[in-house]
N, CA, C and O atoms as a MOPAC input file, in Angstrom:
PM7 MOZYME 1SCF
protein

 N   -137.62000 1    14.61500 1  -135.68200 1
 C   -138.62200 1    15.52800 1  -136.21500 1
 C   -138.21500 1    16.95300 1  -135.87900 1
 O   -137.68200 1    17.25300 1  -134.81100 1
 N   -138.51600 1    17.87900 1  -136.92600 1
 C   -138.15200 1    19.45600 1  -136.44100 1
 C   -139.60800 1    20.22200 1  -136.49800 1
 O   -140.46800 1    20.16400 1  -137.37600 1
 N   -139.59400 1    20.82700 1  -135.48500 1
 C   -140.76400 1    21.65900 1  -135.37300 1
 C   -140.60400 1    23.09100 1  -135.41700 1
 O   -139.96100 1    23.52300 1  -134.46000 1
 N   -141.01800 1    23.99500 1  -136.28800 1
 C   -140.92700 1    25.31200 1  -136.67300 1
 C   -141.44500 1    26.07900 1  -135.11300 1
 O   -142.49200 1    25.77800 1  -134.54000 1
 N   -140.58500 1    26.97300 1  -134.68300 1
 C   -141.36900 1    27.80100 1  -133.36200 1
 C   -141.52400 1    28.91900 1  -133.63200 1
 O   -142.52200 1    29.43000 1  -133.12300 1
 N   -140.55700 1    29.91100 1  -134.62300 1
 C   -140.68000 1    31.14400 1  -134.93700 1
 C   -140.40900 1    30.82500 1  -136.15500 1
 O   -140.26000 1    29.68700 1  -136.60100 1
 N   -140.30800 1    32.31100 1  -136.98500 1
 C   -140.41400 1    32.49400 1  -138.58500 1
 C   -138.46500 1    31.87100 1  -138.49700 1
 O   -138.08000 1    30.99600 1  -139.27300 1
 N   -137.95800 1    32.21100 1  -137.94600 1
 C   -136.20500 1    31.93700 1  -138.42600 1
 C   -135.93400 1    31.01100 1  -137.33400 1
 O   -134.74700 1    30.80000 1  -137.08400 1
 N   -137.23500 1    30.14600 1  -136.31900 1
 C   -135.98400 1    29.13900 1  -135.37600 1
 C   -137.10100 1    27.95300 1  -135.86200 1
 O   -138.16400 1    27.97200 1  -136.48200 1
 N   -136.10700 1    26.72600 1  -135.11500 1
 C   -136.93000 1    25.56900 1  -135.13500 1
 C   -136.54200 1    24.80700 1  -134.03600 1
 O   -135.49500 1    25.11300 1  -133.46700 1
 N   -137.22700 1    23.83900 1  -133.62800 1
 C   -136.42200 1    22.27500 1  -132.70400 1
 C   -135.93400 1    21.40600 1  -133.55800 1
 O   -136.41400 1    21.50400 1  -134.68800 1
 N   -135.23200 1    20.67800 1  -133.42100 1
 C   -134.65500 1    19.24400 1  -133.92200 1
 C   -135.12200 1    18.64700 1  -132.44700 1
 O   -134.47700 1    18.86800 1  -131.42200 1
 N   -136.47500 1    17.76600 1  -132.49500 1
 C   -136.59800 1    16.68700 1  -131.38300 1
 C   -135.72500 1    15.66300 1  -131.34200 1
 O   -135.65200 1    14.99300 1  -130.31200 1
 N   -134.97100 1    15.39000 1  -132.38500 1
 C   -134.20200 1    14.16800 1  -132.19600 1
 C   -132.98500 1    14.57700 1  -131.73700 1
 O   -132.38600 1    13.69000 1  -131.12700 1
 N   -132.27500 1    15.88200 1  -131.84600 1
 C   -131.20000 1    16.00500 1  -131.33600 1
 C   -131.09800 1    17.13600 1  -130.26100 1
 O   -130.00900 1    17.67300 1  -130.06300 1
 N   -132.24200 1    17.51800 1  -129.54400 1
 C   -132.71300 1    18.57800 1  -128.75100 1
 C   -132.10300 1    19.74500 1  -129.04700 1
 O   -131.70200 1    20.56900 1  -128.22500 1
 N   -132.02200 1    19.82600 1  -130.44400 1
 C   -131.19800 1    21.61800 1  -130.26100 1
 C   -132.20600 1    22.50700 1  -130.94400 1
 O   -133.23400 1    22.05400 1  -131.44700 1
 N   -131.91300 1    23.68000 1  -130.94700 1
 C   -132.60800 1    25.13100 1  -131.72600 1
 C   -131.82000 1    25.26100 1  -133.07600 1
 O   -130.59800 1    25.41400 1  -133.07600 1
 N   -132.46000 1    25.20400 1  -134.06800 1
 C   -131.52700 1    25.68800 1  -135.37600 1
 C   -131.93400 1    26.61700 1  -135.99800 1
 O   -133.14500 1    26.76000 1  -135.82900 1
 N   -131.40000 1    27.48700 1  -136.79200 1
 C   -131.52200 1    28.14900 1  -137.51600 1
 C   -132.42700 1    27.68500 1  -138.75600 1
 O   -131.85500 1    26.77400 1  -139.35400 1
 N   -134.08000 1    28.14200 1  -139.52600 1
 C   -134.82700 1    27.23700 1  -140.47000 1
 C   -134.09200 1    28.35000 1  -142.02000 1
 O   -134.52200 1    28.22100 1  -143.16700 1
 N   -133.21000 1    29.13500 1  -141.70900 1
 C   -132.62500 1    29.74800 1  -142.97700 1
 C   -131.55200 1    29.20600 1  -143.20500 1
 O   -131.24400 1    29.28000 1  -144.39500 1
 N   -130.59800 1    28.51000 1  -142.36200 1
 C   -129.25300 1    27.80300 1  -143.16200 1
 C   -129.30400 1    26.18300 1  -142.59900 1
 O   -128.62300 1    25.31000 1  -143.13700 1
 N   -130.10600 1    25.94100 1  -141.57600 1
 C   -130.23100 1    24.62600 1  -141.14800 1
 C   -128.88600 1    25.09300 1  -140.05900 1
 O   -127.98600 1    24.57500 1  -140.72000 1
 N   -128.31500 1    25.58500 1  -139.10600 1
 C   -127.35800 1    25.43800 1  -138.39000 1
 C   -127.93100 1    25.20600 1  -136.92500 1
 O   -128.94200 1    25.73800 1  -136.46800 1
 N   -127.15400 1    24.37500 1  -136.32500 1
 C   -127.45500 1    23.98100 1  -135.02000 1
 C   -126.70900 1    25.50100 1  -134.06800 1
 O   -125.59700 1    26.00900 1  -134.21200 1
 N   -127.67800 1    25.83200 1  -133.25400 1
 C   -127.37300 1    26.90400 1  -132.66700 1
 C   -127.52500 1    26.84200 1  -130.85400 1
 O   -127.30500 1    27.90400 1  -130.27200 1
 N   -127.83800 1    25.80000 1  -130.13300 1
 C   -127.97700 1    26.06600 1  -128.99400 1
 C   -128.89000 1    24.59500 1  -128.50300 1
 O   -129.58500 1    24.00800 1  -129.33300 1
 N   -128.79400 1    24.18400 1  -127.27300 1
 C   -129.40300 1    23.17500 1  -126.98100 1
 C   -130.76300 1    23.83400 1  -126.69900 1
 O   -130.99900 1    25.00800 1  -126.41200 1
 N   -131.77500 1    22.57500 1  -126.88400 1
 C   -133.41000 1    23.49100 1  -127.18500 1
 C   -133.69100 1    23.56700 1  -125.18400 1
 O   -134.58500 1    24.31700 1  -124.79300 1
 N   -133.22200 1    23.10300 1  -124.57800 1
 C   -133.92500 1    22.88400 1  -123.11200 1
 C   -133.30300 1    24.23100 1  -122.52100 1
 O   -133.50100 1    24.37200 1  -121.31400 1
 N   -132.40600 1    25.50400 1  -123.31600 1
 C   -132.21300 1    26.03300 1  -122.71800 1
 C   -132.48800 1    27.78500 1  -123.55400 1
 O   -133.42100 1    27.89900 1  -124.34900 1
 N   -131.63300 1    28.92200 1  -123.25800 1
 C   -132.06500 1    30.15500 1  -124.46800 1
 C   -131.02500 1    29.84800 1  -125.82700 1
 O   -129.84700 1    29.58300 1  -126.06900 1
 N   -132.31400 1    30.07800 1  -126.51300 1
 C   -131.73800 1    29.59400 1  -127.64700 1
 C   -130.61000 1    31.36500 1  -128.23800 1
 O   -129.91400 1    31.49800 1  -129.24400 1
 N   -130.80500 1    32.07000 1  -127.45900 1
 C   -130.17700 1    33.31600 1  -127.64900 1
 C   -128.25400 1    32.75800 1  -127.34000 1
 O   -127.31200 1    33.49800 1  -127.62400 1
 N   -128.13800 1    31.76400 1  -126.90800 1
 C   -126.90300 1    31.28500 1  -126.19000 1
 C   -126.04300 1    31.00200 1  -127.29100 1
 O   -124.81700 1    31.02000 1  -127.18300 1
 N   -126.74700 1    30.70000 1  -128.51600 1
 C   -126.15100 1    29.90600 1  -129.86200 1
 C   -125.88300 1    31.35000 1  -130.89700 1
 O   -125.10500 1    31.28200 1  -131.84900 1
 N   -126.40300 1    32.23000 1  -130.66500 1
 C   -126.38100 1    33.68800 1  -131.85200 1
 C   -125.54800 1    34.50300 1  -131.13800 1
 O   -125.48900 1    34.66500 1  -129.91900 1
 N   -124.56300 1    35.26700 1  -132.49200 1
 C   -124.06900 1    36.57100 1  -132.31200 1
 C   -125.43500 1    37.76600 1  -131.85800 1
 O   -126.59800 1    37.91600 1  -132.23100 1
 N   -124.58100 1    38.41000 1  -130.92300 1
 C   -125.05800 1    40.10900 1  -130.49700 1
 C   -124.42400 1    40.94100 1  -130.82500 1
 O   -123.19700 1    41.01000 1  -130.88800 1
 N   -125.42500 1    41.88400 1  -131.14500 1
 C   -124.63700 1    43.40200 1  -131.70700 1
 C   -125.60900 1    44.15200 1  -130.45700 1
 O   -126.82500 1    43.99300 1  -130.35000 1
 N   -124.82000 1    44.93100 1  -129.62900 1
 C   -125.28300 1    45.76600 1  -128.57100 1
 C   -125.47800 1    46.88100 1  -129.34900 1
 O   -124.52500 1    47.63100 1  -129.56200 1
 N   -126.61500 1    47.11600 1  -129.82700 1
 C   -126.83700 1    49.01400 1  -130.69800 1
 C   -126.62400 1    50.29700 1  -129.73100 1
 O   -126.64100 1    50.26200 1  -128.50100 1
 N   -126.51400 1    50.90300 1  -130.16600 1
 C   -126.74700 1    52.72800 1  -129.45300 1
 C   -128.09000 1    52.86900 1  -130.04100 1
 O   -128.43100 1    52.70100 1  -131.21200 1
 N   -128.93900 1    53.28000 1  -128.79700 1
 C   -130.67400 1    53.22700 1  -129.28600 1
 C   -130.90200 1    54.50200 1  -129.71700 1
 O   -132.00400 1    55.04200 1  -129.81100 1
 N   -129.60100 1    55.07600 1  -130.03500 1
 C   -129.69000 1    56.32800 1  -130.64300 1
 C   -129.24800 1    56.40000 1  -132.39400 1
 O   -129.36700 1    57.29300 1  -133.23300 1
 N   -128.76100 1    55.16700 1  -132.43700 1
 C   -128.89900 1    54.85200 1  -134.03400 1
 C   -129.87000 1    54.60200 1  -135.09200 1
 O   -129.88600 1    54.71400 1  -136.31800 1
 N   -131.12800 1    54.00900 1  -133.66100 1
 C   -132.15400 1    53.70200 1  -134.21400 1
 C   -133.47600 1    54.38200 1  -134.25800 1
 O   -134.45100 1    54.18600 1  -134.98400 1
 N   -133.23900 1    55.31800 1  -133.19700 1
 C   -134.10900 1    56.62200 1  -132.65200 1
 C   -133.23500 1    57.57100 1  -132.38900 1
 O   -132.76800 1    57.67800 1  -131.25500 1
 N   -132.86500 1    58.44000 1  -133.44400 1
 C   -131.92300 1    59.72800 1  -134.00700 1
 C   -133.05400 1    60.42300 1  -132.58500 1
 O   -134.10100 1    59.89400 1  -132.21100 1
 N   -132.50600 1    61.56200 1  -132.08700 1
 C   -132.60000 1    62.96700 1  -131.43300 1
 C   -133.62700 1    63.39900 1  -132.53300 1
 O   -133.43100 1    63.24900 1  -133.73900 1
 N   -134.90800 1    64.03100 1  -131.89300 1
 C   -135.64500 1    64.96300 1  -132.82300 1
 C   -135.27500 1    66.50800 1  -132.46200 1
 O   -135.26000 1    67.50400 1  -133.18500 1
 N   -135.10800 1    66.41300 1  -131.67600 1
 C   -134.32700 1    67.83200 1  -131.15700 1
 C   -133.03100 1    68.12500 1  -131.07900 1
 O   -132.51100 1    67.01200 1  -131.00100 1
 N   -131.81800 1    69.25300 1  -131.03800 1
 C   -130.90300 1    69.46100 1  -130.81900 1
 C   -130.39300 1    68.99900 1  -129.52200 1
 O   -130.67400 1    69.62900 1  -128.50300 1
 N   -129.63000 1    67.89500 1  -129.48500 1
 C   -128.97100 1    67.78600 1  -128.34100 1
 C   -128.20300 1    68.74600 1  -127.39700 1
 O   -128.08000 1    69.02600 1  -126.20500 1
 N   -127.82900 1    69.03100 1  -128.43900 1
 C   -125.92800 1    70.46000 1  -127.82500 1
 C   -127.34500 1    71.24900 1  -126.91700 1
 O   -127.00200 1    71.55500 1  -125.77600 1
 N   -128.91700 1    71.62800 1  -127.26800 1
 C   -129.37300 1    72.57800 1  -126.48100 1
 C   -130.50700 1    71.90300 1  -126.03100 1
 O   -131.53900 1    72.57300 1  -126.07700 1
 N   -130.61500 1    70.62900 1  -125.55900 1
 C   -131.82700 1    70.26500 1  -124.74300 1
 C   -131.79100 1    68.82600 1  -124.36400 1
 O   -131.79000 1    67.85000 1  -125.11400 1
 N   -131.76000 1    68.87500 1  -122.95200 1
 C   -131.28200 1    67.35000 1  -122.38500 1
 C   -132.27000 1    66.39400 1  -122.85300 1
 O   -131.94400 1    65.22600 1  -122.64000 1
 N   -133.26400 1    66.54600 1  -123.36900 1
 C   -134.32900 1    65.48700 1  -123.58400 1
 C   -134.40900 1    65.59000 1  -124.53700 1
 O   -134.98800 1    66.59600 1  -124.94700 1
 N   -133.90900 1    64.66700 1  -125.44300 1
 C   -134.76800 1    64.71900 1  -127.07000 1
 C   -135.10400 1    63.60800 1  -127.86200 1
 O   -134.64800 1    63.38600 1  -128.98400 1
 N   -136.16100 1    62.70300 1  -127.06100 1
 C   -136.99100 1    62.12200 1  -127.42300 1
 C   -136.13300 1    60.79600 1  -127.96900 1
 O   -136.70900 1    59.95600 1  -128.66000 1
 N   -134.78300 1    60.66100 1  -127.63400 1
 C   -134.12100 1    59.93700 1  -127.91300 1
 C   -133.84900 1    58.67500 1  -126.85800 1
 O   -133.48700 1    59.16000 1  -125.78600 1
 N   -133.89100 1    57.49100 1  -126.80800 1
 C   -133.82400 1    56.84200 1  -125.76500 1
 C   -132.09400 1    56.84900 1  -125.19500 1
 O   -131.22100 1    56.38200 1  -125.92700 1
 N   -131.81400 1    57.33700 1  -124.04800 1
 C   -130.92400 1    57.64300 1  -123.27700 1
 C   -130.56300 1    55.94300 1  -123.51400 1
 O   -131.32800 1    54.98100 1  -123.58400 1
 N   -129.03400 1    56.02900 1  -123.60700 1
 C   -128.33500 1    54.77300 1  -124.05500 1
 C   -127.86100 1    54.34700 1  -122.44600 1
 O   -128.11800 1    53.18500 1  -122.13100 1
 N   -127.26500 1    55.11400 1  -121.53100 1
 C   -127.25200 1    54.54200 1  -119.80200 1
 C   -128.85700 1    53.75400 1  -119.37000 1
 O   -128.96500 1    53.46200 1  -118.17900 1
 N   -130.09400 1    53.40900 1  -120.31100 1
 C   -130.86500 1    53.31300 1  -119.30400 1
 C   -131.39400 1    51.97800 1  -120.58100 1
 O   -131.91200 1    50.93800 1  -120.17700 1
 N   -131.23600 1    52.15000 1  -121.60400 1
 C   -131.59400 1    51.07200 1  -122.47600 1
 C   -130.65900 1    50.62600 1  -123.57500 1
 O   -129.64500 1    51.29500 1  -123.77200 1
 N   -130.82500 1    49.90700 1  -124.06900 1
 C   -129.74400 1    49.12500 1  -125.38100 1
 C   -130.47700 1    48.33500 1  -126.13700 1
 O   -131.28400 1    47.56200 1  -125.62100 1
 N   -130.35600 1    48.39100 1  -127.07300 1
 C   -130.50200 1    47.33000 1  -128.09400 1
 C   -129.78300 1    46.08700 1  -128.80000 1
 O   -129.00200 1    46.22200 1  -129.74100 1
 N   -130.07100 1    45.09900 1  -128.34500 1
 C   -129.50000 1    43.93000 1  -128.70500 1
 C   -130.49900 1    42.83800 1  -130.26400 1
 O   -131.63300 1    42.43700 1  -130.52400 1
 N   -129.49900 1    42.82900 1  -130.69100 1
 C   -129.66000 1    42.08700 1  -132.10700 1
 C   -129.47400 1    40.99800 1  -132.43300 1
 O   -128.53500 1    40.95000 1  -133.22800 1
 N   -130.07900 1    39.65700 1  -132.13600 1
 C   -129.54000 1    38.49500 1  -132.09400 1
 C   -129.53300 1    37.94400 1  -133.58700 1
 O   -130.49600 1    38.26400 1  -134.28300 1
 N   -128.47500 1    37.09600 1  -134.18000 1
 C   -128.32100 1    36.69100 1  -135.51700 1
 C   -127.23300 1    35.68400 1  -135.51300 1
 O   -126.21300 1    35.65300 1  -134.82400 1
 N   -127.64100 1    34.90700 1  -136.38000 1
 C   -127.38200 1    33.36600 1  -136.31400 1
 C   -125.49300 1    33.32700 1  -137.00000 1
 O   -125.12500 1    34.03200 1  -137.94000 1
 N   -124.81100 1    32.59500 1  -136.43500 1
 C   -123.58100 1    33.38600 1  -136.60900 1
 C   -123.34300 1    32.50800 1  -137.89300 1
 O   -122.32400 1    32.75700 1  -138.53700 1
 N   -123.91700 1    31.81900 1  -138.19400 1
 C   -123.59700 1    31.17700 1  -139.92800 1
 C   -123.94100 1    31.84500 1  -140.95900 1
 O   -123.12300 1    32.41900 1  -141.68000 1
 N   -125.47900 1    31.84700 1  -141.19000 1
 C   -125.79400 1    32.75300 1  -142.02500 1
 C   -126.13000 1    34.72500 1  -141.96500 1
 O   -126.36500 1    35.55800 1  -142.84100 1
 N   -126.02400 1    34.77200 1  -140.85700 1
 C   -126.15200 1    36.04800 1  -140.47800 1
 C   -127.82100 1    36.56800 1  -140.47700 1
 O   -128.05100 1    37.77200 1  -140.59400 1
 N   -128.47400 1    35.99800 1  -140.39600 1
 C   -129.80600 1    35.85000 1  -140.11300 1
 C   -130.10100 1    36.83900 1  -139.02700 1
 O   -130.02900 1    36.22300 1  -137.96400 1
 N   -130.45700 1    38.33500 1  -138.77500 1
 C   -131.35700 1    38.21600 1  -137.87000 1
 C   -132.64000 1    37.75800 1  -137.29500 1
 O   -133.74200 1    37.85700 1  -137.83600 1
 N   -132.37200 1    37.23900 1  -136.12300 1
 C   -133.36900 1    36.31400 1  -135.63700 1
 C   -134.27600 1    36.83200 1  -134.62300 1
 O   -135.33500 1    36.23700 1  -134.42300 1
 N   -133.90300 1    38.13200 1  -133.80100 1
 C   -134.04400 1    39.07800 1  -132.63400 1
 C   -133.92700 1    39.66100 1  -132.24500 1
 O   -132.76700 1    39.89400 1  -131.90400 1
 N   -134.83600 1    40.42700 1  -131.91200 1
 C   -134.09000 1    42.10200 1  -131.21100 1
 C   -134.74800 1    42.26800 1  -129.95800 1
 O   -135.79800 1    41.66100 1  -129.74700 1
 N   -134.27800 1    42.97700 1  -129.15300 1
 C   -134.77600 1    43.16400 1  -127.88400 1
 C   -134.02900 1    44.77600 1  -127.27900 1
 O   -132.85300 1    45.13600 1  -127.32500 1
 N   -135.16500 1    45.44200 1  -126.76800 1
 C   -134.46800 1    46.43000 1  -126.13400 1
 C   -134.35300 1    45.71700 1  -124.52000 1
 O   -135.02400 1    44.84500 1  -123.96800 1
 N   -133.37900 1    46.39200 1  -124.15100 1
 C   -133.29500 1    45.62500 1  -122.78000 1
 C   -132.18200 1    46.95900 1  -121.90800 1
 O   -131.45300 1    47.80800 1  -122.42100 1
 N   -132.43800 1    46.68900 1  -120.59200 1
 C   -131.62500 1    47.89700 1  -119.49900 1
 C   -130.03300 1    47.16000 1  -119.46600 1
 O   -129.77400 1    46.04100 1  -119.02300 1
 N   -129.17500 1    48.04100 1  -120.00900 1
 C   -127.64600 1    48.02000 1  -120.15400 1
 C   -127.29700 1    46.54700 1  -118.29800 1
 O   -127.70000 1    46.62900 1  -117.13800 1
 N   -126.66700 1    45.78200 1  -118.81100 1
 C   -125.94400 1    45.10300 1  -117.44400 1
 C   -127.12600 1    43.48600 1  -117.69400 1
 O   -126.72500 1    42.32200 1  -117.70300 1
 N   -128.27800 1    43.85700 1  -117.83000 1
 C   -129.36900 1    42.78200 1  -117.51700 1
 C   -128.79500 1    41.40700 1  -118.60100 1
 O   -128.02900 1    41.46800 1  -119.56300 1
 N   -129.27700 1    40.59400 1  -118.19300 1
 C   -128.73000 1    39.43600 1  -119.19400 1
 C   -129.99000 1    39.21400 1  -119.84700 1
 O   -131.09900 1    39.53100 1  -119.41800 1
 N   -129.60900 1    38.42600 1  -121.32400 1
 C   -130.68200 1    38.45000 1  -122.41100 1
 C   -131.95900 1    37.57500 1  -121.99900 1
 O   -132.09400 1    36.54500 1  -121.33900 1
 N   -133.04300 1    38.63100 1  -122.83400 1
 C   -134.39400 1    37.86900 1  -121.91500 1
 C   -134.59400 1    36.46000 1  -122.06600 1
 O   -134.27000 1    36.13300 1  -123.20800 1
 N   -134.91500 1    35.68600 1  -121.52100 1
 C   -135.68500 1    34.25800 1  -121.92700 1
 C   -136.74700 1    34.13400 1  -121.91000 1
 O   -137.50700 1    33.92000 1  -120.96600 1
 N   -137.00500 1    34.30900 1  -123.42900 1
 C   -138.32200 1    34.73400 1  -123.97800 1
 C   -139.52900 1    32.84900 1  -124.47400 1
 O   -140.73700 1    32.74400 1  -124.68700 1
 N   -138.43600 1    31.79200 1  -124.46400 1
 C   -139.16400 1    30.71200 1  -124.78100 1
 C   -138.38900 1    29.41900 1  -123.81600 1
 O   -137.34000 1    28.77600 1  -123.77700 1
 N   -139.39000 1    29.52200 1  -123.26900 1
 C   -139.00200 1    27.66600 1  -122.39600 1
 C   -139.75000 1    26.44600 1  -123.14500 1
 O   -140.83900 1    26.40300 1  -122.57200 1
 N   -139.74300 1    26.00700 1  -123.57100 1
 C   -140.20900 1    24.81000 1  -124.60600 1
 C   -140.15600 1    24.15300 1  -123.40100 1
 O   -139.40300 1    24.57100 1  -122.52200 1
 N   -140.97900 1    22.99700 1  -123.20000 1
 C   -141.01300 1    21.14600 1  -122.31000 1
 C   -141.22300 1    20.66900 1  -123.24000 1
 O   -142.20800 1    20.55300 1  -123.96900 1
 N   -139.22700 1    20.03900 1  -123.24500 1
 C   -139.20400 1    19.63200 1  -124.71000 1
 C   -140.02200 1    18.10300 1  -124.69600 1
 O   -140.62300 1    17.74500 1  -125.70900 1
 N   -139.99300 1    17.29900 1  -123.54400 1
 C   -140.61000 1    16.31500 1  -123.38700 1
 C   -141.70900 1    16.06700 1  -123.59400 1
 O   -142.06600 1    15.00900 1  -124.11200 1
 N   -142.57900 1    17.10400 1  -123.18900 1
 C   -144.29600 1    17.48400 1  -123.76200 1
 C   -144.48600 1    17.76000 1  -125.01400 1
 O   -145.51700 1    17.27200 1  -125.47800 1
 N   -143.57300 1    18.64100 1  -126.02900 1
 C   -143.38600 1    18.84100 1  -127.65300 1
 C   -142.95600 1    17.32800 1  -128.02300 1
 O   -143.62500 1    16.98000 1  -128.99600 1
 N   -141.99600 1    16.20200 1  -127.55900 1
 C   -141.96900 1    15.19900 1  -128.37500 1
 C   -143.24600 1    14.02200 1  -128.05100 1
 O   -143.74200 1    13.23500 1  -128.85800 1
 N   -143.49900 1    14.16100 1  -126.93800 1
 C   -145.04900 1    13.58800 1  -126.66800 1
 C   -146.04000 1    13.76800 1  -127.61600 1
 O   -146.57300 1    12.82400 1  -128.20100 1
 N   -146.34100 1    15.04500 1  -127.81600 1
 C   -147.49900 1    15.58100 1  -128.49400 1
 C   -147.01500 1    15.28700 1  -130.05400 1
 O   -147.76800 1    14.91200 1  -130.95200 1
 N   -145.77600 1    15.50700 1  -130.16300 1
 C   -145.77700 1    15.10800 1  -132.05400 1
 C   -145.58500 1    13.44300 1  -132.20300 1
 O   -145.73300 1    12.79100 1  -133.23700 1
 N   -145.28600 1    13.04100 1  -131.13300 1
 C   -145.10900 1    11.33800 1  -131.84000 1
 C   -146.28200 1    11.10700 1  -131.61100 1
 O   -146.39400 1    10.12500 1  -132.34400 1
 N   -147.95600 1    11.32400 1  -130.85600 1
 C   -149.08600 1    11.14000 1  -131.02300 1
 C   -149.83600 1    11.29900 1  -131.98600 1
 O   -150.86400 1    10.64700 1  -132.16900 1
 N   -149.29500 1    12.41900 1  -132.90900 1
 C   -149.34300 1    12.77900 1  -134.51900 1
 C   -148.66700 1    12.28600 1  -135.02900 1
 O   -149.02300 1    12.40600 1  -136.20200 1
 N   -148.07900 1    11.90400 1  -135.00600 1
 C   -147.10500 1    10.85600 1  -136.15500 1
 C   -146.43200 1    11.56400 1  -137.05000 1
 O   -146.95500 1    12.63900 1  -137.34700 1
 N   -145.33900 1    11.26900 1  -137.62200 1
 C   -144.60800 1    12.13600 1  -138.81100 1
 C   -145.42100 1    12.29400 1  -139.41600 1
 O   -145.13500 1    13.43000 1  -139.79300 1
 N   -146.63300 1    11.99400 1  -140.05100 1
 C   -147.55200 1    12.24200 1  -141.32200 1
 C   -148.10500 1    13.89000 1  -141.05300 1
 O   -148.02600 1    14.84800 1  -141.82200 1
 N   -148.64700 1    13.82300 1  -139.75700 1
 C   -148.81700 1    15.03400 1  -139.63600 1
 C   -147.53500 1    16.17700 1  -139.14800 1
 O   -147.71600 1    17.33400 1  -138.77000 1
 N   -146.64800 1    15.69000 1  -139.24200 1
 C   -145.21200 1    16.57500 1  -139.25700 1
 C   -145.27900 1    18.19200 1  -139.91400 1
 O   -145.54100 1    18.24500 1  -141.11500 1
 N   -145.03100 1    19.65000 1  -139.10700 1
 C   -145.62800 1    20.36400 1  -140.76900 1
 C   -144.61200 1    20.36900 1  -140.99600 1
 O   -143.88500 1    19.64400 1  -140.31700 1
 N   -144.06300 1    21.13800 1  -142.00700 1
 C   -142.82700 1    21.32700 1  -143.04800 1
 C   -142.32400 1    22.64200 1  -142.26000 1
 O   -142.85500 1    23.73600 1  -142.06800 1
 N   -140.91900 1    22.01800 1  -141.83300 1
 C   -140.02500 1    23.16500 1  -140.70800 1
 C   -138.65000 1    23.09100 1  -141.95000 1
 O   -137.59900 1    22.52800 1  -141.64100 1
 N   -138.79600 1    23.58200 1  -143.01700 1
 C   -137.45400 1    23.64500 1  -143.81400 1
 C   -136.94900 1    25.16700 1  -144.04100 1
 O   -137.24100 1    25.97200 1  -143.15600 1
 N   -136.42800 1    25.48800 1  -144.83200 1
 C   -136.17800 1    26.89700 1  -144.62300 1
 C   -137.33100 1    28.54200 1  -144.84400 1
 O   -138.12800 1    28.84300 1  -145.73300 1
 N   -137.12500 1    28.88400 1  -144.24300 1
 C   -138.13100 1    30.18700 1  -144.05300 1
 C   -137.69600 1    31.13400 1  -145.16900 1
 O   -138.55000 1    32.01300 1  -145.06200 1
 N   -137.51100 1    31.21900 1  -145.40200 1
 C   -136.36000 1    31.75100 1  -147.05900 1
 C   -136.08300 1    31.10100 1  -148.33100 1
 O   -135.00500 1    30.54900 1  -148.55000 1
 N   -137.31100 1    31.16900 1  -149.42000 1
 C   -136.86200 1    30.50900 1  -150.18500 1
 C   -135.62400 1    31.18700 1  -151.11500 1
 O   -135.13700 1    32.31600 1  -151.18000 1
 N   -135.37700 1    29.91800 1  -151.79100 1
 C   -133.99900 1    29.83200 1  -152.48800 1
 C   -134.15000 1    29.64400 1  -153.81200 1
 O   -134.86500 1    28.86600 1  -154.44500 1
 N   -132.99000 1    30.87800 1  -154.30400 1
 C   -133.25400 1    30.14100 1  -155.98000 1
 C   -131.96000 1    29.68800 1  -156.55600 1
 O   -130.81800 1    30.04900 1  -156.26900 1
 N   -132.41000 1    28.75800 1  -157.49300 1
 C   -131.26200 1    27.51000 1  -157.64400 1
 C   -130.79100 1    28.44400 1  -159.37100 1
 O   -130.00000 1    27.78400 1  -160.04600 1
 N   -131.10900 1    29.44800 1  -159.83600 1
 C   -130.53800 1    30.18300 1  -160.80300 1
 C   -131.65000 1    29.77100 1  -161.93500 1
 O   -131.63600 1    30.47500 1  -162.94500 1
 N   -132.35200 1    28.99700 1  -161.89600 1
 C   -133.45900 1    28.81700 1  -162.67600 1
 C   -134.68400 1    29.45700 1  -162.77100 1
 O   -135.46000 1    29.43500 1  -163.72700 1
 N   -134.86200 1    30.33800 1  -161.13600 1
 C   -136.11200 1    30.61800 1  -161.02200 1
 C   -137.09000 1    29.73900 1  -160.41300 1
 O   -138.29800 1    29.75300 1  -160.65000 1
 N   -136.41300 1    28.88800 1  -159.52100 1
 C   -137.01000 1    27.99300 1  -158.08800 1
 C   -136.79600 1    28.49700 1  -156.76400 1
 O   -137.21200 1    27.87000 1  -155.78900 1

């Protein structure tokens, strides 16, 4: 059974991993960060928050100082999906933002039964050139 957790991840209970719900790719075992399975792009948080002021004449300009923060971009290295972003302090390792007990998630859905399964297929629909 796959269970949808965010808009772009899912579980596979049967094979404990995190996948990607936009290309179906297995990306990381689920008992651990599923950040372990995606490409990072480390940003300059100054790409994303330009200087409102002249730098060359004023040490502060509202820009987040890149020695004290970074931006990290997590995206699924198949389809290129971003999946995450996180500002985070330069050196720190990526947050672990979801601990699943994956044992308690397959408990609770085999008590529901596949019938009540919801639909964890892709988060992106697709068109087959017809207009589906």
């Amino acid at each position: 059974m796959k269970v949808a957790m965010t808009e772009y991840l899912r579980i596979d209970l049967k094979s404990e991993k995190w996948e990607c719900r936009v290309c179906d790719h297995e990306l990381a075992p689920a008992r651990g960060n599923y950040k372990e399975g995606l490409l990072v792009h480390d940003r300059d948080p100054r790409e994303i928050h330009p200087p409102i002021i002249d730098p060359d004449k004023y040490r502060f300009t509202f820009s987040p100082d890149p020695e004290w923060v970074r931006i990290l971009e997590y995206c699924c290295p198949h389809c290129g999906t971003q999946v995450e972003t996180e500002y985070a302090v330069p050196g720190h390792p990526p947050l672990h933002d979801m601990e699943v007990d994956i044992d308690a998630l397959k408990a609770q859905w085999a008590a529901r039964g596949e019938a009540a399964a919801p639909y964890a297929g892709p988060a992106v629909a697709r068109d087959d050139g017809h207009g589906h």
